[in-house]
N, C-alpha and C positions, 0 to 999 in steps of 0.2 A: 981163877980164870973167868972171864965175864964173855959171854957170847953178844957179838953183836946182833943187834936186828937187821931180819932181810930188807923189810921197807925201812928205813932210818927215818926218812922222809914221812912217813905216815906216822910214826911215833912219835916223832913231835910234834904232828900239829896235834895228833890227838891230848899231847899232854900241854899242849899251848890253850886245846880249847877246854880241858878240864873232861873232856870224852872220856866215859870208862870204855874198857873194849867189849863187858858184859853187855851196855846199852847197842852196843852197834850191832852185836849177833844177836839180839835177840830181835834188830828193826829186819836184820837180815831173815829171818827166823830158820837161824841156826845154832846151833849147841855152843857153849865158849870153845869148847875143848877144837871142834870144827873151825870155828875159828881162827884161834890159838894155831892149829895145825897150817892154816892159810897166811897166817902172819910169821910162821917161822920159814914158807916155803917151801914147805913137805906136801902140801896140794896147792895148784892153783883157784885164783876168785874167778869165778866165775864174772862176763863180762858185764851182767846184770849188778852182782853186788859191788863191783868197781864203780860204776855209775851211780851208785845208790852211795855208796861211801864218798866217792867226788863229789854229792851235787850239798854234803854238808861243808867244803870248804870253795867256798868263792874267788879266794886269792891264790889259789897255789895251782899252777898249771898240771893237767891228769899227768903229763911224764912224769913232772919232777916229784909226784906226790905217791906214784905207787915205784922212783926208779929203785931198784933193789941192789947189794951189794953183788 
């Protein structure tokens, strides 16, 4: 049984642009594991590191890049 991701949208650009998600929490400077918990939807991102996570993709509009299932 394979669990989806809560942002779908954010995991693939991240695996389009070759992004690890360690490089992203650490620009965040937060733990993976804190991270990891922000990507499964068990805490929210704060409205700082959304913006900081959007402003490395250019193409993809903030809705459709953090919308979640």
């Amino acid at each position: 049984m394979s669990i989806e991701p809560y942002y779908p949208n954010l995991e693939a650009e991240f695996s389009r642009k070759g992004i690890k998600k360690k490089q992203i929490a650490e620009q965040l400077g937060i733990s993976e594991r804190a991270f990891s918990s922000k990507m499964t939807g068990k805490n929210d991102f704060w409205l700082s590191e959304a913006f900081a996570i959007y402003s490395l993709f250019t193409d993809v509009s903030f809705t459709d890049l953090f919308a979640h299932k």
